[in-house]
Biopython code that builds the backbone (N, CA, C, O; Angstrom):
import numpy as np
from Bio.PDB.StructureBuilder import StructureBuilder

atoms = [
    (1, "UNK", "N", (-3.208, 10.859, 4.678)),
    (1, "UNK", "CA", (-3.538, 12.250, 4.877)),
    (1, "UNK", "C", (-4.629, 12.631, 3.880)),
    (1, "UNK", "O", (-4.745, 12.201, 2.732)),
    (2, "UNK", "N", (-5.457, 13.567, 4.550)),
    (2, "UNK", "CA", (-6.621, 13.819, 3.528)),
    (2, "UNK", "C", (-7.048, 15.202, 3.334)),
    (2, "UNK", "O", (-7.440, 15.816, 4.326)),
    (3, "UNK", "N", (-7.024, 15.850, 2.047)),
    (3, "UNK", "CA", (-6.892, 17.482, 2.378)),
    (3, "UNK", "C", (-8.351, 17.864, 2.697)),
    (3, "UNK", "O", (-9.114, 17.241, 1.959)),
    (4, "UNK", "N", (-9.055, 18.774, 3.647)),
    (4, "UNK", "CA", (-10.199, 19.189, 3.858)),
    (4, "UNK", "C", (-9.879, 20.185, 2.956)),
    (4, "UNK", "O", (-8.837, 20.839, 3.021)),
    (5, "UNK", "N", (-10.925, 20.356, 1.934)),
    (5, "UNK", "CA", (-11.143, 21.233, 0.789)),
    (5, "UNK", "C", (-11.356, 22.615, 1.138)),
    (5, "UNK", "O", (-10.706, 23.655, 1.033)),
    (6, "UNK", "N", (-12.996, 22.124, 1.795)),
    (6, "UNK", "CA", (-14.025, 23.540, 2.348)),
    (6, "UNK", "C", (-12.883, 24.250, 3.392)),
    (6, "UNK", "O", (-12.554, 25.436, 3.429)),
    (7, "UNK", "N", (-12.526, 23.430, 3.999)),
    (7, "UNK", "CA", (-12.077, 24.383, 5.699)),
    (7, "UNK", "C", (-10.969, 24.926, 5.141)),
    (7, "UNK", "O", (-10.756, 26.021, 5.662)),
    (8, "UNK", "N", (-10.083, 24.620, 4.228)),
    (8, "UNK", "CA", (-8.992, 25.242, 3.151)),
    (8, "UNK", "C", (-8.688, 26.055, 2.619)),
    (8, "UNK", "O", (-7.584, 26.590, 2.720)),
    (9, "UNK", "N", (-9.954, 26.520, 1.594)),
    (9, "UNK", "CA", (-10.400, 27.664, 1.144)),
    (9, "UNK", "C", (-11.025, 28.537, 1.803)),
    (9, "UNK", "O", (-10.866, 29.713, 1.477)),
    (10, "UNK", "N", (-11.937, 28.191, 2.946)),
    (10, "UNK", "CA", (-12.347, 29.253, 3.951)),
    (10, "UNK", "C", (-11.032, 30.153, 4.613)),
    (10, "UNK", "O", (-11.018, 31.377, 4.489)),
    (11, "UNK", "N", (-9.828, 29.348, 5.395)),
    (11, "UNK", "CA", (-8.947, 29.875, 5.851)),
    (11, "UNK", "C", (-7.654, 29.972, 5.178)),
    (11, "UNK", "O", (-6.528, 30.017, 5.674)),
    (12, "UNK", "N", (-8.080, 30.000, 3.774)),
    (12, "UNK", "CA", (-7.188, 30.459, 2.823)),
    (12, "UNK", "C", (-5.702, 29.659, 3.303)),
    (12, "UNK", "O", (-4.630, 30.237, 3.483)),
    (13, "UNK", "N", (-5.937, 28.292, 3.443)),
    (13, "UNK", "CA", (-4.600, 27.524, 3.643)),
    (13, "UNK", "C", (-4.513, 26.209, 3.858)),
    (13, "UNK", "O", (-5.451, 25.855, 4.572)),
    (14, "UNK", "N", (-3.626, 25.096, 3.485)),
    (14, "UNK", "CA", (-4.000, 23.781, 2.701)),
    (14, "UNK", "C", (-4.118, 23.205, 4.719)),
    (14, "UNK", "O", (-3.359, 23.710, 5.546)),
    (15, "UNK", "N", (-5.164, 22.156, 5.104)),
    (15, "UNK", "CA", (-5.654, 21.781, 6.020)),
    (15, "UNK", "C", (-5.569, 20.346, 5.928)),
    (15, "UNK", "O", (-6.123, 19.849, 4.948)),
    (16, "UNK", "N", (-4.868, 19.403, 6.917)),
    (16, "UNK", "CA", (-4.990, 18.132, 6.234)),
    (16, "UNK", "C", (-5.476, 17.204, 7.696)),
    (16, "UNK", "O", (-5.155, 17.585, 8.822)),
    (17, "UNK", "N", (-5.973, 16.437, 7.543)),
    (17, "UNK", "CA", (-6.006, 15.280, 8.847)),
    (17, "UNK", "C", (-5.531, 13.557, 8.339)),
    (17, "UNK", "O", (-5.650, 12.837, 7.348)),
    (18, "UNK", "N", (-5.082, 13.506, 9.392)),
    (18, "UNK", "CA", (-4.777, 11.726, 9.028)),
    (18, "UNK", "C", (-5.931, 11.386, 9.668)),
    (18, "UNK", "O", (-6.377, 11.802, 10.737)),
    (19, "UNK", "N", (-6.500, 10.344, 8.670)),
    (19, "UNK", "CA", (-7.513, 9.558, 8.845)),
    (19, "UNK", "C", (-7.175, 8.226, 9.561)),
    (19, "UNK", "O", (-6.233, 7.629, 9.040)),
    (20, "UNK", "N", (-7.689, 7.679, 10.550)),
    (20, "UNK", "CA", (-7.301, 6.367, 11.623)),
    (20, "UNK", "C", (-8.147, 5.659, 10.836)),
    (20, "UNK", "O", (-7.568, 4.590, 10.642)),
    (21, "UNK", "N", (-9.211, 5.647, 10.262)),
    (21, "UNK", "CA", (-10.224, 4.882, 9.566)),
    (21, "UNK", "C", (-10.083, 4.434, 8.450)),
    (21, "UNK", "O", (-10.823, 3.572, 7.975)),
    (22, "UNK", "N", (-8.828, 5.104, 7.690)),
    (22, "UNK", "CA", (-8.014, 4.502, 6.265)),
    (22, "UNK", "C", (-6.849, 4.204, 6.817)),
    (22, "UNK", "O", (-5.943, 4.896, 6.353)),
    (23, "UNK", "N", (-6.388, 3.162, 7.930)),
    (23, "UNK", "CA", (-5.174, 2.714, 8.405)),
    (23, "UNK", "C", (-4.798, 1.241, 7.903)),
    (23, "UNK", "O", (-3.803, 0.520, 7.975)),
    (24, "UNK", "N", (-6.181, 1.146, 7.318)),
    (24, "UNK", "CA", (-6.030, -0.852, 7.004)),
    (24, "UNK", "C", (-6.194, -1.959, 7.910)),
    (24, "UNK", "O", (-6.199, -3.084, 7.412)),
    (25, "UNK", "N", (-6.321, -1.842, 9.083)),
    (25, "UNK", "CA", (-5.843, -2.813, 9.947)),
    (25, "UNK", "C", (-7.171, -2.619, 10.972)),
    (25, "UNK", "O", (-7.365, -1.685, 11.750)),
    (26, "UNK", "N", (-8.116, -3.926, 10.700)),
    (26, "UNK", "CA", (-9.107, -3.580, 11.749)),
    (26, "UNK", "C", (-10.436, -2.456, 11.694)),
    (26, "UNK", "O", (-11.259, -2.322, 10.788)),
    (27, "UNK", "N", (-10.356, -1.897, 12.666)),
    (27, "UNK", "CA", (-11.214, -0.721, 12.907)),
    (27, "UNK", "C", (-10.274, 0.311, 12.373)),
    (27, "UNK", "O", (-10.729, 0.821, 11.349)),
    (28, "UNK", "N", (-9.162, 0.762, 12.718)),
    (28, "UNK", "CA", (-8.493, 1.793, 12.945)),
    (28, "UNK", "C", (-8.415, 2.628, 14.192)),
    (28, "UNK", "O", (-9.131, 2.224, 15.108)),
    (29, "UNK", "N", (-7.914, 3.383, 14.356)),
    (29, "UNK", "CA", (-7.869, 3.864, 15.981)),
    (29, "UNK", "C", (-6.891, 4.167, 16.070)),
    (29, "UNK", "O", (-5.942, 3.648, 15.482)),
    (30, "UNK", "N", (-6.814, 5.597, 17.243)),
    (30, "UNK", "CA", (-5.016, 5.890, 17.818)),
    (30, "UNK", "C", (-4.868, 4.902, 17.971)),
    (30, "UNK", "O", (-3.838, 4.670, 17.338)),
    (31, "UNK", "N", (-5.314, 3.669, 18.585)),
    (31, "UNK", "CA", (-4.905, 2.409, 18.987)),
    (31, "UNK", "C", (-3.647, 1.648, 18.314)),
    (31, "UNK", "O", (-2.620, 1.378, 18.938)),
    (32, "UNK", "N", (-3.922, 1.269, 16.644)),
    (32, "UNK", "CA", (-3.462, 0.992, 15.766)),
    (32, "UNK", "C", (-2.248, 2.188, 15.513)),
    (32, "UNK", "O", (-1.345, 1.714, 14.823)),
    (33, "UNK", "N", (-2.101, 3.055, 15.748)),
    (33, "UNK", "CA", (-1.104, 4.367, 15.973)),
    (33, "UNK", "C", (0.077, 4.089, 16.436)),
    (33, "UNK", "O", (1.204, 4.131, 15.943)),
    (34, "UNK", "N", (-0.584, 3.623, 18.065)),
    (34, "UNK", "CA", (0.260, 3.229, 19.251)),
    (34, "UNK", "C", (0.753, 2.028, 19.183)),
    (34, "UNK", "O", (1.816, 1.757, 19.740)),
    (35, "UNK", "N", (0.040, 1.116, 18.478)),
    (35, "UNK", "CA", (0.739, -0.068, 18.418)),
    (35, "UNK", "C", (1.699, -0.691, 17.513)),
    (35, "UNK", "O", (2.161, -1.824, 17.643)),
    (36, "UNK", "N", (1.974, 0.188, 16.536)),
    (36, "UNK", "CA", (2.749, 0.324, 15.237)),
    (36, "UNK", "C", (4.134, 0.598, 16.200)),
    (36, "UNK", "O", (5.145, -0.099, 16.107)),
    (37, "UNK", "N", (3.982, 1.777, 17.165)),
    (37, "UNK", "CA", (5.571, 2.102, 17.504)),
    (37, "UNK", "C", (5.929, 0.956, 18.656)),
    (37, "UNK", "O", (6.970, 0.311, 18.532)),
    (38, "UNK", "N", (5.205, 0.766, 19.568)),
    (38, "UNK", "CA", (4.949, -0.168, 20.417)),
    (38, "UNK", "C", (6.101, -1.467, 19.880)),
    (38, "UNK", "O", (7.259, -1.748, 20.186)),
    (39, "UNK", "N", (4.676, -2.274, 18.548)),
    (39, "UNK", "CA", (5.549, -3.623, 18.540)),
    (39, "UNK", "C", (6.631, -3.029, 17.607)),
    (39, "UNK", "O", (7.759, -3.515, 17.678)),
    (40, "UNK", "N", (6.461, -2.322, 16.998)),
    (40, "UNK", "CA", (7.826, -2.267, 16.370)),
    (40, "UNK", "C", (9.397, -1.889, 17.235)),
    (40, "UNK", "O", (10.506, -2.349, 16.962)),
    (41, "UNK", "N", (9.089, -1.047, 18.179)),
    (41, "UNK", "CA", (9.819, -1.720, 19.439)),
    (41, "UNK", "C", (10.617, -2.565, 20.373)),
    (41, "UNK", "O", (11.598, -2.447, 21.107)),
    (42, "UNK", "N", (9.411, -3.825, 19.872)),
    (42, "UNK", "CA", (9.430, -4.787, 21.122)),
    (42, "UNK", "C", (10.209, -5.647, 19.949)),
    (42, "UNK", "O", (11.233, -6.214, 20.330)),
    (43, "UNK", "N", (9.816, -5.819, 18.475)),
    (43, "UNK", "CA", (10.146, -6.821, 17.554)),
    (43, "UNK", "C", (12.275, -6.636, 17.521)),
    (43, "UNK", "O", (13.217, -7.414, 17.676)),
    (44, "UNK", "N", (12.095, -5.014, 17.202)),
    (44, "UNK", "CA", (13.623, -4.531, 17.385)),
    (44, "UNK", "C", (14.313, -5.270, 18.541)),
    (44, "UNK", "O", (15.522, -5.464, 18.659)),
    (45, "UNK", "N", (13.669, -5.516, 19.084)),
    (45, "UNK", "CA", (14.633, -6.087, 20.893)),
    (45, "UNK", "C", (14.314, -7.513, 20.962)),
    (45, "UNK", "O", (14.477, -8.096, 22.033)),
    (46, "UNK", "N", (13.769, -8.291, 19.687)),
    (46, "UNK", "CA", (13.807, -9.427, 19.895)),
    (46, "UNK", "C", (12.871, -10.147, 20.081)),
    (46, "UNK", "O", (12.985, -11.342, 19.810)),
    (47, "UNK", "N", (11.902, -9.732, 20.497)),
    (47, "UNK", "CA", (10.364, -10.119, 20.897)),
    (47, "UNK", "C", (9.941, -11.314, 19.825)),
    (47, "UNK", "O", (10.244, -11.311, 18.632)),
    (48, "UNK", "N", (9.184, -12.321, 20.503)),
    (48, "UNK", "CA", (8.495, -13.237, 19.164)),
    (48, "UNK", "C", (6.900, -13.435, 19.738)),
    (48, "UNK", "O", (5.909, -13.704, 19.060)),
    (49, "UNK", "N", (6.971, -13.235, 21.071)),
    (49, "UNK", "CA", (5.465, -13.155, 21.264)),
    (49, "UNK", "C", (4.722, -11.828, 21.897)),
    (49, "UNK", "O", (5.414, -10.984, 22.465)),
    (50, "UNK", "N", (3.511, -11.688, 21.803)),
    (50, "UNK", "CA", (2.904, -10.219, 22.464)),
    (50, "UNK", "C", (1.693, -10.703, 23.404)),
    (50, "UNK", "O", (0.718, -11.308, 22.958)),
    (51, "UNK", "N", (1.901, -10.301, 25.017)),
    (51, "UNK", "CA", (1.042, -10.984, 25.866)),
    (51, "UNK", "C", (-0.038, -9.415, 25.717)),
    (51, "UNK", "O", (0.471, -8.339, 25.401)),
    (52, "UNK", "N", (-1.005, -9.513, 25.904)),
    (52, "UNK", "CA", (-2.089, -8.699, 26.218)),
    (52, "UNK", "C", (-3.529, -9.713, 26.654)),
    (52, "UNK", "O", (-3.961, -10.810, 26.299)),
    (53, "UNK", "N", (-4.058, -8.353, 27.878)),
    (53, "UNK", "CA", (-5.158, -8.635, 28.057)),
    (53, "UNK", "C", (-6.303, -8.190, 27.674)),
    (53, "UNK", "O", (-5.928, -7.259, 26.962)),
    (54, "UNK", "N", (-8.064, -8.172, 27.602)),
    (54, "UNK", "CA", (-9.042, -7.199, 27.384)),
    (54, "UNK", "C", (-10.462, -8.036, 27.720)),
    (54, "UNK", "O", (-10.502, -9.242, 27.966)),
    (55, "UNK", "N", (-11.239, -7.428, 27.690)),
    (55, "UNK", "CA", (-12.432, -8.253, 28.075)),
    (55, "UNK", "C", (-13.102, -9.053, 27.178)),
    (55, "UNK", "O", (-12.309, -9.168, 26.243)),
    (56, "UNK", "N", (-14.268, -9.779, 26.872)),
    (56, "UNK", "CA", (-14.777, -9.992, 25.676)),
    (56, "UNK", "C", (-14.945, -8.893, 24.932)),
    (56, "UNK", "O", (-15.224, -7.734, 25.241)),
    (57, "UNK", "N", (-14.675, -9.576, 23.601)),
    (57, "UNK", "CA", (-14.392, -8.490, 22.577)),
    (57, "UNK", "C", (-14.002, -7.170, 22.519)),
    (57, "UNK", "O", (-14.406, -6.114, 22.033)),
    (58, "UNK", "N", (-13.220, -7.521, 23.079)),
    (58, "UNK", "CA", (-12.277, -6.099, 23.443)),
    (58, "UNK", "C", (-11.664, -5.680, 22.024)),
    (58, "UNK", "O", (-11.060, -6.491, 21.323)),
    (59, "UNK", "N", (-11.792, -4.857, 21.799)),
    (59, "UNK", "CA", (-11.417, -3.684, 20.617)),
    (59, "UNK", "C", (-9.754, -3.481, 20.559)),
    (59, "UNK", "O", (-9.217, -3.049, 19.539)),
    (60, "UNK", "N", (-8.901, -3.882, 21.908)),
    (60, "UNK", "CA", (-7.225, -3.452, 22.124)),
    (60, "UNK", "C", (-7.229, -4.927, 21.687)),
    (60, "UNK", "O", (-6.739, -5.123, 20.575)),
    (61, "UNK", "N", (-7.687, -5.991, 22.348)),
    (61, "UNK", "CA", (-6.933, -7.446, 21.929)),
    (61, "UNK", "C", (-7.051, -7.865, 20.831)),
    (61, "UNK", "O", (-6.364, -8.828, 20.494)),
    (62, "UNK", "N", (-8.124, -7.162, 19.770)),
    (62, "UNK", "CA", (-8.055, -7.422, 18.791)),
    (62, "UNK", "C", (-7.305, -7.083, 17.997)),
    (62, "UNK", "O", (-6.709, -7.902, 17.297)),
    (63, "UNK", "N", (-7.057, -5.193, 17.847)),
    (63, "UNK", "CA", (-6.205, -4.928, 17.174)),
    (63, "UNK", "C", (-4.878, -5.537, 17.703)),
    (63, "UNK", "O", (-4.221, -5.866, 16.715)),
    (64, "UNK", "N", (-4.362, -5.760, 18.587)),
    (64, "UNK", "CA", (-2.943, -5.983, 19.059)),
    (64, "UNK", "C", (-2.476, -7.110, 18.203)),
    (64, "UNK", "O", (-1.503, -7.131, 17.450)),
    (65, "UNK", "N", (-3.621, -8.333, 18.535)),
    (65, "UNK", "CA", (-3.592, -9.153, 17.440)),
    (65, "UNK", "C", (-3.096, -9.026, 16.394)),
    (65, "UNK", "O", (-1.959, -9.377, 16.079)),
    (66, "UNK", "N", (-4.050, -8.407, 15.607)),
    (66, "UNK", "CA", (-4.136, -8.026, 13.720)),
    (66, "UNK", "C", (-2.398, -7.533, 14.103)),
    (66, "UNK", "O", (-1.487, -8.300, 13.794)),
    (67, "UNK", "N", (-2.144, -6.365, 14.704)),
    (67, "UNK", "CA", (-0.609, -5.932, 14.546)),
    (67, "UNK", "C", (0.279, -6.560, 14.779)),
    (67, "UNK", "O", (1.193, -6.276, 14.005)),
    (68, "UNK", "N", (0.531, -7.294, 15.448)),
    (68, "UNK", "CA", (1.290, -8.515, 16.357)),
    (68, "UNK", "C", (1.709, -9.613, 14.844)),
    (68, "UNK", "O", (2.790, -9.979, 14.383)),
    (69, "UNK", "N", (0.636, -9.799, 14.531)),
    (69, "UNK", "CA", (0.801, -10.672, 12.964)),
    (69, "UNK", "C", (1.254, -10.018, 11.882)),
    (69, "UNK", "O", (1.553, -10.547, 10.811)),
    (70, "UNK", "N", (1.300, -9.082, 12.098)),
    (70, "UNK", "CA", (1.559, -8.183, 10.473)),
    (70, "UNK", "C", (3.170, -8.516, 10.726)),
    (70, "UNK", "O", (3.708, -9.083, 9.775)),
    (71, "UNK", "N", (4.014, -8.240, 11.879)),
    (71, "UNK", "CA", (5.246, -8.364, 11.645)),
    (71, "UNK", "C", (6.512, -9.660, 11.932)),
    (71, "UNK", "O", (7.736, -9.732, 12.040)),
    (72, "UNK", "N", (5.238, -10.621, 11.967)),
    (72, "UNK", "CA", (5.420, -12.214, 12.288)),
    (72, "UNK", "C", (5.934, -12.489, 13.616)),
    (72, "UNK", "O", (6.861, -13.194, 14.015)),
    (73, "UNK", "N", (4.389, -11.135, 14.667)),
    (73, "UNK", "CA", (4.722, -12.135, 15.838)),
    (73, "UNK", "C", (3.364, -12.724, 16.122)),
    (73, "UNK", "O", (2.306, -12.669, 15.494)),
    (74, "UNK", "N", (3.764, -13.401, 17.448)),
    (74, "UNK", "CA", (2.659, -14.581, 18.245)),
    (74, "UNK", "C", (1.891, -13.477, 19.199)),
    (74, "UNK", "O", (2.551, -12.783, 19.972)),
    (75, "UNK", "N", (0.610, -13.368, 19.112)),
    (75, "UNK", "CA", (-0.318, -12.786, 20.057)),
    (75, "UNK", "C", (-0.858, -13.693, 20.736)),
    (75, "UNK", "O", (-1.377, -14.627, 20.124)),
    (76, "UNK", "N", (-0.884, -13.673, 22.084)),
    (76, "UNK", "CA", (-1.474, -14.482, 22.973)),
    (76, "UNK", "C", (-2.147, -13.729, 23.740)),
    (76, "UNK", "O", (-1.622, -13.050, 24.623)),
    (77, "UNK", "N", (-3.581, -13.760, 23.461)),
    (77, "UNK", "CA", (-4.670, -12.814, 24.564)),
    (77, "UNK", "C", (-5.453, -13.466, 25.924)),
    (77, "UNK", "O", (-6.086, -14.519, 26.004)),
    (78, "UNK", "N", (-5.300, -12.907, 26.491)),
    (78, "UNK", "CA", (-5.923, -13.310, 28.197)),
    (78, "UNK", "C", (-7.533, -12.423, 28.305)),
    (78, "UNK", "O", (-8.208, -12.492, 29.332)),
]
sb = StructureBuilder()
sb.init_structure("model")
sb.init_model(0)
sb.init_chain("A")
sb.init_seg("    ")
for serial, (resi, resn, name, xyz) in enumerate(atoms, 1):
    if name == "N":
        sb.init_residue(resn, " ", resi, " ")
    sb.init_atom(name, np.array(xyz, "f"), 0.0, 1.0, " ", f" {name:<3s}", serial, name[0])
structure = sb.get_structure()
């Protein structure tokens, strides 16, 4: 979370945004958002691998990837 200062003091009240771009992982993106509840999800129910598809260099198969590994599963992209 990051406090906007200016827009704060203009409307006389503390203003904050979560930043997707300080998420760590990748690019950042709702993407990385969605996929936090997603595999964490799928890992709860047992899951050891994550199938996804995307085109070349697709921006979803990558992150799915990067997330898929963070919680010691297998990403396999199509």
């Amino acid at each position: 979370m990051q406090k906007l200062e200016n827009i704060s003091r203009l409307l006389n009240t503390n203003v904050y945004i979560k930043r997707d771009d300080l998420t760590g992982i990748g690019l950042g993106s709702n993407k990385v958002r969605k996929l936090e509840f997603l595999l964490a999800d799928t890992k709860r129910k047992g899951a050891e691998v994550v199938f996804t598809t995307g085109g070349a260099q697709s921006n979803h198969a990558m992150l799915t990837a990067v997330c898929a590994k963070k919680p010691g599963m297998e990403p396999i992209l199509f």
